[in-house]
VMD Tcl script that draws the C-alpha trace (Angstrom):
set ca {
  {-66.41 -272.81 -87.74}
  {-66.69 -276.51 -88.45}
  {-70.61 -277.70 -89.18}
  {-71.44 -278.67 -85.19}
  {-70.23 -275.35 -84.46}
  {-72.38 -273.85 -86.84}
  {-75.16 -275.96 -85.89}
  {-74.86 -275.16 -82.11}
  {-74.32 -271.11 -82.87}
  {-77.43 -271.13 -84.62}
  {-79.83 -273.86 -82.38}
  {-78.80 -273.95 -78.98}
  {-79.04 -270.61 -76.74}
  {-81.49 -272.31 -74.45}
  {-78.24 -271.57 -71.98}
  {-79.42 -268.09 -72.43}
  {-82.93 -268.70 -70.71}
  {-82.40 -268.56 -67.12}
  {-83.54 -266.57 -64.33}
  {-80.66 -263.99 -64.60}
  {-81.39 -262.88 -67.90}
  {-84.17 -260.12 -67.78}
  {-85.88 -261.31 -70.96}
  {-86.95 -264.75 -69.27}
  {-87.94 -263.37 -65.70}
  {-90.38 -261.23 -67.58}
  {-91.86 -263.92 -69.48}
  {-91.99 -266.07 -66.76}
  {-93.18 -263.49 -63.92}
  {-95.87 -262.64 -66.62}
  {-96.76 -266.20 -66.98}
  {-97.27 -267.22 -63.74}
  {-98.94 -263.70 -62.07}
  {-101.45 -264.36 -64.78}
  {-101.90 -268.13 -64.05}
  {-101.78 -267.11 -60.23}
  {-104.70 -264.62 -61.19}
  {-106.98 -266.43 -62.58}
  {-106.67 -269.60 -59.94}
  {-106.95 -267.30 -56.54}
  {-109.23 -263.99 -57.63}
  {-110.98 -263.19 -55.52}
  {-109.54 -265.98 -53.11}
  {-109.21 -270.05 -51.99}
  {-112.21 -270.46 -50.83}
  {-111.72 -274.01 -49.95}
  {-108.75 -272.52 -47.41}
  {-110.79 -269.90 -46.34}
  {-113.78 -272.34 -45.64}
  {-110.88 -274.74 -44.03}
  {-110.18 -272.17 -41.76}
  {-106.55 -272.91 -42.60}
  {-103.73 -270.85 -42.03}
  {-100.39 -270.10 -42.04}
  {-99.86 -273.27 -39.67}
  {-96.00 -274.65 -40.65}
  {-95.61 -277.20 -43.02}
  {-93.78 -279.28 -45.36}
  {-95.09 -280.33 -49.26}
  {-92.74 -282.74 -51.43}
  {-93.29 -282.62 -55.39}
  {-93.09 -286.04 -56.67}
  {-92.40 -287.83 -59.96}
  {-95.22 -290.69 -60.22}
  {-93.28 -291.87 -63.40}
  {-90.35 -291.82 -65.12}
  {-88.43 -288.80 -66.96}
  {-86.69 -286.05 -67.02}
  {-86.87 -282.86 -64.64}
  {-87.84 -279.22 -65.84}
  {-89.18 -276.14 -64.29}
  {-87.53 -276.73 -61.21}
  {-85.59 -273.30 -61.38}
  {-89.09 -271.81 -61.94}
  {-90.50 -272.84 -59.16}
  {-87.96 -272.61 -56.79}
  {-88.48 -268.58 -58.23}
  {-92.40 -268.69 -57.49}
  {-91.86 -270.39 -53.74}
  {-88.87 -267.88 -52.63}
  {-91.21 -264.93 -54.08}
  {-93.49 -265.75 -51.54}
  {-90.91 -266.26 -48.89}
  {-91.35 -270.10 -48.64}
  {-88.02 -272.36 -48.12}
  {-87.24 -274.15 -50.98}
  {-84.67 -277.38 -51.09}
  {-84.07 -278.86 -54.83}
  {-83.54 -282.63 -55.14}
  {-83.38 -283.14 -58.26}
  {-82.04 -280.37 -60.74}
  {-83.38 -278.86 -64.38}
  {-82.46 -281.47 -66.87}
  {-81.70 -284.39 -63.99}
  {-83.60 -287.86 -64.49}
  {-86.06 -288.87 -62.50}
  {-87.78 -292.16 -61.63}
  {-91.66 -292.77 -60.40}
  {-91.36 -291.92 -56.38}
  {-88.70 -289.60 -56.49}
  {-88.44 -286.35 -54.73}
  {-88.24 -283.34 -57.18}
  {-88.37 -280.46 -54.95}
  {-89.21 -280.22 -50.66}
  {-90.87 -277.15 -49.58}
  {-91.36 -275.95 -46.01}
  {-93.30 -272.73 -45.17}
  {-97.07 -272.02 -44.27}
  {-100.11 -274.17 -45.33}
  {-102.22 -271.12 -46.49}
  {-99.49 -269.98 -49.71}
  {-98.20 -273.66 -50.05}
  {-101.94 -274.75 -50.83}
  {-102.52 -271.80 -52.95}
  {-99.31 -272.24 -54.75}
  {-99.89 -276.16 -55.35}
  {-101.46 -276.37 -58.68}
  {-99.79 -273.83 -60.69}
  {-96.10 -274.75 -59.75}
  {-97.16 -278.49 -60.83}
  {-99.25 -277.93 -63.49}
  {-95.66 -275.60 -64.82}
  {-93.43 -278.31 -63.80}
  {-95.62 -280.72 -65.60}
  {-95.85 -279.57 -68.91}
  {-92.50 -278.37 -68.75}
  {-90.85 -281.95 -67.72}
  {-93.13 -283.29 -70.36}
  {-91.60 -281.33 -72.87}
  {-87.74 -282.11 -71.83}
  {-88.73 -286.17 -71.55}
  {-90.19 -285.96 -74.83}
  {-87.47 -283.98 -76.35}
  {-84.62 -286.20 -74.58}
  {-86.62 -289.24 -75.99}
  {-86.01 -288.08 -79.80}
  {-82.44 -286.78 -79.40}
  {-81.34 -290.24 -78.41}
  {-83.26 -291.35 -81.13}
  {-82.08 -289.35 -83.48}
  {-78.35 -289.83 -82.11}
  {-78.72 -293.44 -82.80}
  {-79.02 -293.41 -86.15}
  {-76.65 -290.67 -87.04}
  {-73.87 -288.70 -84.25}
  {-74.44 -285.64 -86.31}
  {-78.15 -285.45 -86.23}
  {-80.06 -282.81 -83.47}
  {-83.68 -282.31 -82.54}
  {-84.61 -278.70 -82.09}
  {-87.74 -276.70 -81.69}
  {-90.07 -274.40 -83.21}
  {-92.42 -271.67 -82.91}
  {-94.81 -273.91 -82.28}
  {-95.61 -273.39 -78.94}
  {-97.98 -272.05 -75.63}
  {-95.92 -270.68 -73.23}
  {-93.23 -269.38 -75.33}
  {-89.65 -268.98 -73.34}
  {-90.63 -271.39 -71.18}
  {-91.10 -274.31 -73.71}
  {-88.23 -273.25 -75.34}
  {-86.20 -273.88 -72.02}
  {-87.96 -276.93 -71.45}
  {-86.45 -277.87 -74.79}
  {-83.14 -277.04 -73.44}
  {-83.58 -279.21 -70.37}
  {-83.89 -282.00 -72.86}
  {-80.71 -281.79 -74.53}
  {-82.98 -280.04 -77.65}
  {-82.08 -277.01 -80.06}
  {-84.10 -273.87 -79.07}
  {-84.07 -273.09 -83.00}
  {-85.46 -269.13 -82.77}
  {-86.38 -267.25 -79.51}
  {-88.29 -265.22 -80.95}
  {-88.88 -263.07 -84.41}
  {-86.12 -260.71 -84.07}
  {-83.70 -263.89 -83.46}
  {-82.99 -264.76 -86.88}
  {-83.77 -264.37 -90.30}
  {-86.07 -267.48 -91.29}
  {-87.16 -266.94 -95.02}
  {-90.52 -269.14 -96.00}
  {-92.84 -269.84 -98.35}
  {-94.77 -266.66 -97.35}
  {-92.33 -264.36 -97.52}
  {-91.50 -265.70 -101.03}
  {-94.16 -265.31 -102.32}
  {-94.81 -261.57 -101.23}
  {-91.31 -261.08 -102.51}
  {-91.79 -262.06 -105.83}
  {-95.51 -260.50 -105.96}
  {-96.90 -264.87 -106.22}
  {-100.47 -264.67 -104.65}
  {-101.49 -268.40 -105.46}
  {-100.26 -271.53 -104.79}
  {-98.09 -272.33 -108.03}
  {-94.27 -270.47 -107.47}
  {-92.65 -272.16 -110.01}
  {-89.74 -270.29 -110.09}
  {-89.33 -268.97 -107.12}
  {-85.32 -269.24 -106.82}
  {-84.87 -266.48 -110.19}
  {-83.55 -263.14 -110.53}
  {-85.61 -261.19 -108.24}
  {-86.21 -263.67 -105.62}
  {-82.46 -264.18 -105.62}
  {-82.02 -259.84 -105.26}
  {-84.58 -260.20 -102.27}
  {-82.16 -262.50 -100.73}
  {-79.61 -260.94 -101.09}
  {-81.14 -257.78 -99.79}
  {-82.69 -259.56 -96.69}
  {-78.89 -260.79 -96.26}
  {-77.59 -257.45 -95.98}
  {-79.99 -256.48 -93.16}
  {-79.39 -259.33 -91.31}
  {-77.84 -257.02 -88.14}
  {-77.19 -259.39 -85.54}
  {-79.24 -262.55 -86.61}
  {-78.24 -265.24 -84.77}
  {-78.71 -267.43 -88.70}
  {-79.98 -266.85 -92.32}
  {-82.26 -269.52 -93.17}
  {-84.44 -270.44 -96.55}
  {-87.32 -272.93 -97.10}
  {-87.42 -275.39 -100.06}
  {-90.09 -277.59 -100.80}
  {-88.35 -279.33 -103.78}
  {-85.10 -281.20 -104.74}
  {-84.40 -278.63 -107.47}
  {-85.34 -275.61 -105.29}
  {-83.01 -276.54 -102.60}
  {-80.39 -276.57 -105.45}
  {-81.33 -273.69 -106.31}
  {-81.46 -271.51 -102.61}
  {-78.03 -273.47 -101.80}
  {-76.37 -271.87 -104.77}
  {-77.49 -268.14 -103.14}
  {-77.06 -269.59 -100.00}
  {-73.54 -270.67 -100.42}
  {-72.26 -267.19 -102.23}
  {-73.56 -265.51 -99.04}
  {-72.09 -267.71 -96.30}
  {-68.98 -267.46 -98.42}
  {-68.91 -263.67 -98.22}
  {-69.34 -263.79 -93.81}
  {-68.60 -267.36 -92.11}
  {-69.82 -266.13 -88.79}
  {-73.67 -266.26 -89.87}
  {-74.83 -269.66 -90.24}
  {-76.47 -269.93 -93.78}
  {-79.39 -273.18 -93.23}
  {-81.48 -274.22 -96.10}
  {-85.09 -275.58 -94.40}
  {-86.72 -278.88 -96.21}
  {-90.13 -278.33 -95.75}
  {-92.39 -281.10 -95.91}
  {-89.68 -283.38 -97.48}
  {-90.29 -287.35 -96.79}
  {-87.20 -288.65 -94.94}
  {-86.41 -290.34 -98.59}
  {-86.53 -286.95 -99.96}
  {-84.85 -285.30 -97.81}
  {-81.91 -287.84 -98.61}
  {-82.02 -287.05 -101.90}
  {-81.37 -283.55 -101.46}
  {-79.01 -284.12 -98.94}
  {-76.95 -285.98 -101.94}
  {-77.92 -283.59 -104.35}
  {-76.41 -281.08 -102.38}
  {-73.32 -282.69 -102.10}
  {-73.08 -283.86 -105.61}
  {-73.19 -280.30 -106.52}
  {-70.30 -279.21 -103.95}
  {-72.88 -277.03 -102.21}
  {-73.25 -279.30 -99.20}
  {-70.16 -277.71 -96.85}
  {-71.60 -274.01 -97.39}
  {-75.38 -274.89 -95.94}
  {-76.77 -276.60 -92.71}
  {-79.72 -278.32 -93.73}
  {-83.14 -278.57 -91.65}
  {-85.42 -280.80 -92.13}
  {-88.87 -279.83 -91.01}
  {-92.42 -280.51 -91.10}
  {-94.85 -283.97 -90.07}
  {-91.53 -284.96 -88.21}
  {-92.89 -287.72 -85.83}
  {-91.34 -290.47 -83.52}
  {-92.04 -292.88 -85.51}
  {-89.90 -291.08 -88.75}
  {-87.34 -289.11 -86.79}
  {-84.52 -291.93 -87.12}
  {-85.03 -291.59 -90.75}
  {-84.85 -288.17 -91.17}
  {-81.72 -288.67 -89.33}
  {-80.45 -291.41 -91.14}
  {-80.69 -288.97 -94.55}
  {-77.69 -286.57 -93.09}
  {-79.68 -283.82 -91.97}
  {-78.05 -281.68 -89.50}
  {-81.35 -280.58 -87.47}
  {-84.83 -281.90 -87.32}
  {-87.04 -279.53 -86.14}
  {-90.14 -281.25 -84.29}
  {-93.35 -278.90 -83.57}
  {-95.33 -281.15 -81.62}
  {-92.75 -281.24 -78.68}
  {-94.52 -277.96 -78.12}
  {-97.85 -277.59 -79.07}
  {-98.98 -281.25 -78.40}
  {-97.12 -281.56 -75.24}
  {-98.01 -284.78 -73.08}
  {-97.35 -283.33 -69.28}
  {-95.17 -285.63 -67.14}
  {-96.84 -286.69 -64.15}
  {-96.37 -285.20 -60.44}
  {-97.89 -284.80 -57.55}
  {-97.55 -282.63 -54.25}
  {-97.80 -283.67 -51.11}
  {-98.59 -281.59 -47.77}
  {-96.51 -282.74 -44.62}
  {-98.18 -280.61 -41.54}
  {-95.98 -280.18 -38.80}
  {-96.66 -281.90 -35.39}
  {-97.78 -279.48 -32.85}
}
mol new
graphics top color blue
foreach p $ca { graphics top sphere $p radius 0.5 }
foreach p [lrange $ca 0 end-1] q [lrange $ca 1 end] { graphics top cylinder $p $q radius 0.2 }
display resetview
């Protein structure tokens, strides 16, 4: 596989997270029943006290500024589910301006008014997510073709952010624990029987058997990746690293720079190379990645930058729903 291949094997199944795959409809039908729960037990009592019914209407979901679309296939899942008509405008992943239509609903006032908040409050965070990731991948792009933004583990609603990701043109990075084999600090340390903070040779003989070991239980693991927090110990996991990828192609080996300034992580980037290791390993940076810094990082030859706060510090993009009655 050449390196974007390997990259985009091991980063981007966000193509996976869609409403036909049984996985996601259970993360998002447990999302939203719970949501749905908590905002109408034991009932609307405004619509109750309204008197209001199931009187025929129409309610449009509008951007009120500018970005890019997701959670539209979500909703459209949580209107048809309670047998309201549902007409996308504007699809998951599409651009939108302030004033545009997302979505056009037509069915009864009663469920459309009890459905209101939670499909925008979804759509929200999740177009928040995609604008924000969309926002750093051109970044990134612009100071190097070969650079991606991907995700992390970082996040609230799970799946969901991770597809919001997706929307954005962003790397999903791991679905979940039993995606991949991601090897940090932690696990290091436990391997090697380190209980404080000073590992200072965390790369020798038995670390390197746990590797090794770890690689041959790998089973289907979409990649094999290692944290460094050094110059010398990314040497020093690339050299394992390398033997391994050379012994099965088809599993992306990626060697994580935690922590690394984006100077840094140029330095290991040439390090890497200047030791003939480079072609054998992706190489993640990761860790206090902002949007000030993520050209940088970019700029140093990294393959991925992984960005937490696209998920857990989410700014929501902002819509608004609008109820149409019907003349009578």
């Amino acid at each position: 596989m050449t390196r974007e291949e390997r990259v985009r094997t091991a980063f981007y199944r966000g193509g996976d997270l869609t409403l036909e795959n049984p996985l996601y409809v259970r993360a998002v039908r447990a999302l939203i029943d719970e949501l749905l729960r908590e905002d109408t037990e034991p009932a609307d009592l405004t619509v109750e006290a309204m008197e209001i019914g199931a009187r025929p209407c129409t309610v449009e979901i509008r951007a009120k500024e500018a970005g890019v679309v997701a959670g539209v296939a979500e909703a459209v899942w949580i209107y048809e589910r309670s047998r309201q008509r549902v007409t996308p405008i504007i699809t998951d992943g599409g651009d939108v301006a302030a004033g545009d239509v997302v979505l056009r609903i037509t069915g009864d006032a009663r469920s459309l008014l009890t459905l209101e908040r939670t499909v925008v409050n979804l759509m929200q965070r999740m177009s928040g997510i995609a604008t924000a990731t969309k926002k750093l991948v051109t970044t990134a792009r612009q100071a190097s073709a070969t650079a991606h933004v991907v995700g992390t583990r970082k996040t609230a609603w799970g799946l969901l952010d991770k597809r919001a990701i997706h929307c954005g043109a962003g790397g999903t990075h791991r679905l979940n624990l039993g995606d991949a084999i991601l090897v940090k600090t932690n696990h290091l340390r436990l391997a090697s029987n380190e209980v404080s903070d000073a590992t200072p040779n965390r790369a020798g003989a038995t670390l390197d058997a746990a590797l090794r070991r770890a690689w041959e239980r790998r089973k289907s693991a979409a990649f094999f990746e290692v944290e460094a927090t050094s110059v010398e110990e990314a040497l020093s996991m690339a050299r394992v690293l390398g033997e391994l990828h050379a012994s099965s192609e088809a599993c992306p080996c990626i060697l994580m720079l935690d922590n690394f300034s984006a100077t840094d992580a140029g330095r290991a980037v040439q390090a890497l190379r200047d030791a003939g290791l480079h072609d054998a390993v992706l190489v993640e940076a990761s860790g206090n990645v902002s949007e000030e810094s993520v050209a940088a990082y970019a700029a140093a030859g990294v393959d991925a930058i992984s960005i937490g706060a696209l998920t857990h510090s989410a700014r929501a993009l902002d819509l608004s729903a609008k109820i149409i009655p019907e003349a009578r």
